[in-house]
Backbone as a chain_set.jsonl record, in Angstrom:
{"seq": "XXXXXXXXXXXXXXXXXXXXXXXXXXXXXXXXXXXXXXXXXXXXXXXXXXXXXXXXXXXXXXXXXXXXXXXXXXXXXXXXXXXXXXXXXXXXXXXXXXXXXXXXXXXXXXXXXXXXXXXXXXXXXXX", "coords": {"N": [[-8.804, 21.009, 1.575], [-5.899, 19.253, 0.584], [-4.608, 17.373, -1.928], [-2.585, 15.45, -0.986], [-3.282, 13.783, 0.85], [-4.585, 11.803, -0.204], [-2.41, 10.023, -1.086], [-2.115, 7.65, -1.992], [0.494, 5.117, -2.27], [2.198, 6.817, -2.513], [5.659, 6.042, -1.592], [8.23, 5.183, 0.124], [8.014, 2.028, -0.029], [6.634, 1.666, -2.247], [7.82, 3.491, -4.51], [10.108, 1.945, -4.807], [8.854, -1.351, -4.935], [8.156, -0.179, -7.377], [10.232, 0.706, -8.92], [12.048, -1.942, -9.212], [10.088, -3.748, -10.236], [9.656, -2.694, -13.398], [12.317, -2.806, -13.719], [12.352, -5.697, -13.949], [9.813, -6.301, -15.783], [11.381, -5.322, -18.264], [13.505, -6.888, -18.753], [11.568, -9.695, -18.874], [10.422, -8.062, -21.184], [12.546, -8.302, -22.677], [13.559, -10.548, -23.401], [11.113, -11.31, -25.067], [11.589, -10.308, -26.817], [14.135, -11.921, -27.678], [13.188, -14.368, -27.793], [13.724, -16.193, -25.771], [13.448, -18.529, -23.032], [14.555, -18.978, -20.754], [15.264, -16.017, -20.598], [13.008, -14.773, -20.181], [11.796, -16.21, -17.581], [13.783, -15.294, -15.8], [13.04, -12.462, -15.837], [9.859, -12.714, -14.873], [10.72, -14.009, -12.65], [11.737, -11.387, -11.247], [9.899, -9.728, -11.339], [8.057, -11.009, -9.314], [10.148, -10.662, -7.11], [9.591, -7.954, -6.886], [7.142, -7.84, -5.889], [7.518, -9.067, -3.105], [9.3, -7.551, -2.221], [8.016, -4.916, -1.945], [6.212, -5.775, -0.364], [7.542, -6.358, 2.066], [8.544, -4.209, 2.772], [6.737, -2.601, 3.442], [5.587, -3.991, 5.459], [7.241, -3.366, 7.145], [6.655, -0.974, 7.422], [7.54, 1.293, 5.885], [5.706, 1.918, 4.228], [2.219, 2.976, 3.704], [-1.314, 3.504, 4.979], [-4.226, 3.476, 3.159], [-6.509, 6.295, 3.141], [-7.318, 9.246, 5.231], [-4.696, 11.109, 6.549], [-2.679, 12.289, 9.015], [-0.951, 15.986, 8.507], [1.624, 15.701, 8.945], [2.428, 13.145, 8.233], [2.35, 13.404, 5.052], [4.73, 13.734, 3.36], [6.593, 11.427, 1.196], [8.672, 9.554, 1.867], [8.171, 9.372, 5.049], [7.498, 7.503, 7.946], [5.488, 4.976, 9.059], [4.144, 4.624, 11.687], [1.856, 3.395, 12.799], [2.02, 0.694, 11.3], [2.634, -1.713, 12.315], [0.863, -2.569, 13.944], [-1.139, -3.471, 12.185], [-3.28, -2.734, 9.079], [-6.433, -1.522, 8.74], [-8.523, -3.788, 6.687], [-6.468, -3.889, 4.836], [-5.25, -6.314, 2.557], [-2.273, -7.233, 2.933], [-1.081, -6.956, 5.288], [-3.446, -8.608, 6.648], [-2.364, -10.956, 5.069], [-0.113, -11.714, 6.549], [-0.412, -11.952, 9.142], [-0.855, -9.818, 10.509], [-3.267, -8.163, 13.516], [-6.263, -8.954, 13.404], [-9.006, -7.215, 12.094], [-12.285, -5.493, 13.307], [-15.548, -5.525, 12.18], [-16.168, -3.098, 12.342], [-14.089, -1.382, 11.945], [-13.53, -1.136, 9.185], [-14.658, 0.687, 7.748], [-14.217, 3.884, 6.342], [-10.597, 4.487, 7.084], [-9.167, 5.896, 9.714], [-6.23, 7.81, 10.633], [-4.32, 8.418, 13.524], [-4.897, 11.168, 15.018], [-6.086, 12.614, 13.014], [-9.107, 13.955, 12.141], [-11.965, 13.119, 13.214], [-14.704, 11.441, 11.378], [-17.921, 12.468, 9.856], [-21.325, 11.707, 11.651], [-23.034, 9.335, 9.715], [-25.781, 10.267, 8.51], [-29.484, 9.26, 8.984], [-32.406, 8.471, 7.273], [-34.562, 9.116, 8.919], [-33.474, 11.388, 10.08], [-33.029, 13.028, 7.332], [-35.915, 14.195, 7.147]], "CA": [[-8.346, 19.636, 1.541], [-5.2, 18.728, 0.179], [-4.203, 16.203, -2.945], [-1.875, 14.19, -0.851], [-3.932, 13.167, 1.725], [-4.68, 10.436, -0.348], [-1.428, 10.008, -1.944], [-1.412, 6.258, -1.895], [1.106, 4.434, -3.351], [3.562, 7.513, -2.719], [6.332, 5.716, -0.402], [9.752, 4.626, -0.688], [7.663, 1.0, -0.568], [5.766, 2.053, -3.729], [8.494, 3.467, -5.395], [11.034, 0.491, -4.303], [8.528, -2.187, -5.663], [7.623, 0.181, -9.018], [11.714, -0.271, -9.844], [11.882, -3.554, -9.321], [8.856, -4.257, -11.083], [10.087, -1.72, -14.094], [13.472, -3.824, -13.921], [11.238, -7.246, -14.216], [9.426, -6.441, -17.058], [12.395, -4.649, -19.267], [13.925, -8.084, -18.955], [10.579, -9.974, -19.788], [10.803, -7.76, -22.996], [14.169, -8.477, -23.84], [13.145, -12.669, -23.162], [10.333, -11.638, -25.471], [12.007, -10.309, -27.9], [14.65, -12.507, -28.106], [12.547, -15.864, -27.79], [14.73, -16.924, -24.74], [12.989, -18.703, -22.008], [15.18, -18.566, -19.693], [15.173, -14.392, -19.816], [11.42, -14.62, -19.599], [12.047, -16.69, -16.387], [14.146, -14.179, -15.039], [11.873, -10.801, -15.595], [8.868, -13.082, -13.93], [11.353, -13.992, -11.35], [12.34, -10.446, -11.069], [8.378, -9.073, -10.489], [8.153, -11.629, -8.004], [10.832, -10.236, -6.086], [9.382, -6.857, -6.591], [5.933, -7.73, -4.706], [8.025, -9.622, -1.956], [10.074, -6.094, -1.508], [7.269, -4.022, -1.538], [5.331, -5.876, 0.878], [8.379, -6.642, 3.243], [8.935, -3.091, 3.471], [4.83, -2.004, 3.379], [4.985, -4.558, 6.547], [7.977, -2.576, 8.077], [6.183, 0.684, 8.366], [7.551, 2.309, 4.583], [4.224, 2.229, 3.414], [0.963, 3.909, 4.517], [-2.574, 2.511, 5.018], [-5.315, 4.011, 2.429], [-7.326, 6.779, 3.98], [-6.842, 10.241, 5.626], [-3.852, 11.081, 7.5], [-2.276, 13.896, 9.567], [0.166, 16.477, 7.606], [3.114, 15.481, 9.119], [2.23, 11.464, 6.996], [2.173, 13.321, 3.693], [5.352, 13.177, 2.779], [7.045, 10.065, 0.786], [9.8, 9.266, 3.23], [7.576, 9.463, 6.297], [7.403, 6.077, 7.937], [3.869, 4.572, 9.191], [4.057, 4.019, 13.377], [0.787, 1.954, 13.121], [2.318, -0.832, 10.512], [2.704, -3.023, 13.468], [-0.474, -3.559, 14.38], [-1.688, -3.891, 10.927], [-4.119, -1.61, 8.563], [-7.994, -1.889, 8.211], [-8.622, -3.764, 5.237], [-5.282, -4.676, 3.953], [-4.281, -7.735, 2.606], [-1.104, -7.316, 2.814], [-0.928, -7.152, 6.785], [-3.932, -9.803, 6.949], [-1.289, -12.057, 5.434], [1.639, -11.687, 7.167], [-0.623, -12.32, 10.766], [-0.804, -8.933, 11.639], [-4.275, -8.331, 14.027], [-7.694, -9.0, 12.025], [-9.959, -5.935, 13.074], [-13.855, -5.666, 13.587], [-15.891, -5.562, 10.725], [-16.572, -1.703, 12.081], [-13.002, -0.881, 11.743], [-13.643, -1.28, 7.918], [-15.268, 1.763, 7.154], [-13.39, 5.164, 5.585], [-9.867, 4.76, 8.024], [-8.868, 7.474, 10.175], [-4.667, 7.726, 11.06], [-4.779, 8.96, 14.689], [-4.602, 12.729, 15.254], [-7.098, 13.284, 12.403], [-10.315, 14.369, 12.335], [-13.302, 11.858, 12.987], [-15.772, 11.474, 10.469], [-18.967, 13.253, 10.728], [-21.956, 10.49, 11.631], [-24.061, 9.787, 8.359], [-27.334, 10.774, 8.299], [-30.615, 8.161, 8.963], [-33.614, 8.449, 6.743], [-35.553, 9.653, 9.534], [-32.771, 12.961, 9.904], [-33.379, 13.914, 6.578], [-37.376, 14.343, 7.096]], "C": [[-7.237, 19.529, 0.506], [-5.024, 17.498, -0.666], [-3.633, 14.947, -2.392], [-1.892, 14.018, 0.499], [-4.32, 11.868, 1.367], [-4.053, 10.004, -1.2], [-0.678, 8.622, -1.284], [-0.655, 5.643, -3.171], [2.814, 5.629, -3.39], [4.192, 7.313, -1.703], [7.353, 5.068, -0.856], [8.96, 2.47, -0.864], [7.012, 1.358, -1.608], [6.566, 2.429, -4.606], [9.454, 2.32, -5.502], [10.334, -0.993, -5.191], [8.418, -1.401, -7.233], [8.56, -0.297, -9.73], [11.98, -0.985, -10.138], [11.31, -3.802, -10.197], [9.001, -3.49, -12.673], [11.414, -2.638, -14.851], [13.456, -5.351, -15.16], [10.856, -7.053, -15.604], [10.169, -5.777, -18.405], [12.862, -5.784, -19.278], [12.367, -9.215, -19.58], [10.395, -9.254, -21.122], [11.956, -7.973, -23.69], [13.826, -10.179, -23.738], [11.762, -12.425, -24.221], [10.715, -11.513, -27.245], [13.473, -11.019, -28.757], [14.567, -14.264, -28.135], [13.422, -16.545, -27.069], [13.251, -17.299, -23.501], [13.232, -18.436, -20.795], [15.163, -16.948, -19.302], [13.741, -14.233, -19.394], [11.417, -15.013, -18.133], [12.588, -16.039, -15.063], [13.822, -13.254, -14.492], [10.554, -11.639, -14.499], [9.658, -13.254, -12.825], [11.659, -12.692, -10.046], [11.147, -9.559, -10.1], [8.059, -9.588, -9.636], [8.543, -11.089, -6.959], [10.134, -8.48, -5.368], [7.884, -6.477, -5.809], [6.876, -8.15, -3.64], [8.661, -8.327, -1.331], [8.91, -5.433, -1.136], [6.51, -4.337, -0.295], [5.923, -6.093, 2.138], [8.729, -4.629, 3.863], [7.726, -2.204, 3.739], [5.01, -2.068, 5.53], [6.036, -3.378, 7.856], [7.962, -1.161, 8.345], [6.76, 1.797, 6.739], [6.476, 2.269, 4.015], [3.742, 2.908, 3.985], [0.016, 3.454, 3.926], [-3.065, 3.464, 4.23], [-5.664, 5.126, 3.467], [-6.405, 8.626, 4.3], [-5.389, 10.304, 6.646], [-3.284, 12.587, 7.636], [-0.939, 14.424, 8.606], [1.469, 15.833, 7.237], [3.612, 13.66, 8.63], [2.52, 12.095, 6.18], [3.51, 12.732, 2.889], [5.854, 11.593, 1.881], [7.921, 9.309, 1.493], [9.159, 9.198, 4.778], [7.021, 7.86, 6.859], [6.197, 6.125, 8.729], [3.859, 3.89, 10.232], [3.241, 3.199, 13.548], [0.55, 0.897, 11.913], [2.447, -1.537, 11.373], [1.786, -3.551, 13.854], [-1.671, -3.312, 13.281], [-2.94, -2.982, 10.301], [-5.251, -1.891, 8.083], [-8.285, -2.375, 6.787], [-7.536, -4.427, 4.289], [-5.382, -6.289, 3.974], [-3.052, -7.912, 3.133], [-0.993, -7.705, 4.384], [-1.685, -8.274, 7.384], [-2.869, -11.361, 6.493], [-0.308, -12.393, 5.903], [0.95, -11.843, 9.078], [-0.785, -11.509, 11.401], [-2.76, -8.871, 12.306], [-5.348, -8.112, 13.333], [-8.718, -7.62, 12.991], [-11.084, -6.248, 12.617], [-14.029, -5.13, 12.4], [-16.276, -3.827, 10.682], [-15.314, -1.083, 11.688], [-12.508, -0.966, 10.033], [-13.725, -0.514, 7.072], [-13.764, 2.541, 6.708], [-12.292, 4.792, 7.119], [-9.201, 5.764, 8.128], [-7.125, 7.185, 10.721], [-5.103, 8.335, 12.736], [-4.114, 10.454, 14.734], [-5.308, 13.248, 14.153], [-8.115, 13.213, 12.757], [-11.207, 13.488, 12.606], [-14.42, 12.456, 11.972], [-16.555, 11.854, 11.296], [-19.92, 11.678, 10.597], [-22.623, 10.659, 10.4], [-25.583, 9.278, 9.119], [-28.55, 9.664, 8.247], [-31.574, 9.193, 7.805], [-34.456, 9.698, 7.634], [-35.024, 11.392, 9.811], [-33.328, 13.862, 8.794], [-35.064, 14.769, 6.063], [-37.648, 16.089, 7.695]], "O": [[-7.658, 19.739, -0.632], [-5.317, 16.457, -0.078], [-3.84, 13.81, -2.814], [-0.916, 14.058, 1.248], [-4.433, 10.935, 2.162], [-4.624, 9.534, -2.184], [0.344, 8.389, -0.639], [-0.905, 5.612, -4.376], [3.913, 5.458, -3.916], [3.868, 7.96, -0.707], [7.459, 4.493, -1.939], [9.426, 1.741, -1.739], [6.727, 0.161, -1.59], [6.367, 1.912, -5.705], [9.435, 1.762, -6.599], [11.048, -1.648, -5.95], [8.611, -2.105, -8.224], [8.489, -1.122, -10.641], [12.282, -1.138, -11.322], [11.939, -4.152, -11.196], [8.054, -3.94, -13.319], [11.519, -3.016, -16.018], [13.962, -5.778, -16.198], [11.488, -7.575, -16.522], [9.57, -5.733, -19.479], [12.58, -6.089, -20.436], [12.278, -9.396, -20.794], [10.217, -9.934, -22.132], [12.26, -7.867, -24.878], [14.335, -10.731, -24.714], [11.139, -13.484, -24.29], [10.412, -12.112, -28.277], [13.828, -10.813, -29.917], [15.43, -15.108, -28.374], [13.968, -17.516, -27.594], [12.331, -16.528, -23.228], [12.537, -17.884, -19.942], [15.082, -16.54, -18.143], [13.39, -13.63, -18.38], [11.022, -14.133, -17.368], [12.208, -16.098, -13.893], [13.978, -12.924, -13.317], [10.352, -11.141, -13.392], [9.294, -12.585, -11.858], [11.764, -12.743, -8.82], [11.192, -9.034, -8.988], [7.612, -8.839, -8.768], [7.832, -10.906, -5.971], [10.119, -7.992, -4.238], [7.524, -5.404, -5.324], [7.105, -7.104, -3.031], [8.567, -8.069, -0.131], [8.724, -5.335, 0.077], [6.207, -3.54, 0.593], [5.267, -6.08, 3.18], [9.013, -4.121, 4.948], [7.87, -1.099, 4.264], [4.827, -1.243, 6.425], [5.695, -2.858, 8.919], [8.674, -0.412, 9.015], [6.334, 2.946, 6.621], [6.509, 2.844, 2.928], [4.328, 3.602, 4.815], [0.034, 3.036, 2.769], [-2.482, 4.537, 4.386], [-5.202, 5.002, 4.601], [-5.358, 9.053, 3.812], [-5.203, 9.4, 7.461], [-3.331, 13.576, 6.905], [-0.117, 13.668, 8.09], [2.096, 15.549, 6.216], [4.725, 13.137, 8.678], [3.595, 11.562, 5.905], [3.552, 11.768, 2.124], [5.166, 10.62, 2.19], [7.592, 8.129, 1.608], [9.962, 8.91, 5.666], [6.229, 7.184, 6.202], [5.806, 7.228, 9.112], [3.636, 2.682, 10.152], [3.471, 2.237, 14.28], [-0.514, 0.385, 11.567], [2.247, -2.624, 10.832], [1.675, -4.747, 14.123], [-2.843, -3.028, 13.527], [-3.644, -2.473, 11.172], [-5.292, -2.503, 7.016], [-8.306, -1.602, 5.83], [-7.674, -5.202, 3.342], [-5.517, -7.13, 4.862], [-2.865, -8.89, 3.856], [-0.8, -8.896, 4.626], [-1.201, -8.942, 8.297], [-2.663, -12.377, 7.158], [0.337, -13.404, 5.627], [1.699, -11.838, 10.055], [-0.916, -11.652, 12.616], [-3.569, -9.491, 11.616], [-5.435, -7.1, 12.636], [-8.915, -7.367, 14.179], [-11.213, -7.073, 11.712], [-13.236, -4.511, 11.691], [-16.574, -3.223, 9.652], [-15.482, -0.092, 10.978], [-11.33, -0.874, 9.689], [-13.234, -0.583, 5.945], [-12.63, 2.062, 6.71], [-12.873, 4.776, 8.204], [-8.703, 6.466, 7.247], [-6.971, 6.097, 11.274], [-6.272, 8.646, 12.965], [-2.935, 10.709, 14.487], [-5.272, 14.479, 14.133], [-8.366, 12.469, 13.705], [-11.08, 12.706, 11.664], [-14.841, 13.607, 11.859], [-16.535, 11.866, 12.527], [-19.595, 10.746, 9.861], [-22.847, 11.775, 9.932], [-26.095, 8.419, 9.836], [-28.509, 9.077, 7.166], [-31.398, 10.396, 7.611], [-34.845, 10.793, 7.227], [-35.77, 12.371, 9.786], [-33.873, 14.955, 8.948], [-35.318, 15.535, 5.133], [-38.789, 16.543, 7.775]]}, "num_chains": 1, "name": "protein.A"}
């Protein structure tokens, strides 16, 4: 098993909002340290922008859902074919309208072309 199988958070949306958000709060320290309101106003303005990016470009498939996925996902640049019809669990896709899934589609999510989980085990199995 491989490290970056579950190498969430590594995607040009993840790095794209980190900058932003990096940007944001280097200006909130310069508004902090120079007792300006207005720069404070700015840097919060700034992290703002940098959830609104991340999740505009999450929604457009530069992200990737939690969970296992096939090799040819690992990369960081590898864009995410089933952002359209939205990712088990997310917020992010529950707010933007994409399709609400069954409360079984909750569990550990599988990308398609990986493996299926093995079934877990009853009580009465392990006897």
């Amino acid at each position: 098993m491989s490290a970056h199988q579950y190498d969430e958070g590594h995607t040009v949306a993840g790095w794209t909002g980190f900058a932003v958000a990096t940007v944001g709060t280097v200006v909130l320290g310069l508004g902090v340290c120079t007792a300006s309101a207005a720069i404070l106003a700015g840097g919060v303005g700034i992290v703002v922008v940098s959830v609104l990016v991340t999740w505009a470009l999450h929604l457009t498939g530069w992200g990737k859902p939690p969970g296992r996925r096939p090799q040819e996902q690992w990369g960081w640049r590898a864009r995410d074919l089933t952002a359209r019809e939205g990712h088990p669990g997310c917020v992010g896709c529950r707010l933007a309208g994409r399709r609400v899934r069954t409360a079984e589609s909750y569990g550990d999510p599988v990308v398609a072309g990986s493996p299926e989980p093995a079934p877990a085990l009853s009580v009465e199995d392990s006897r």
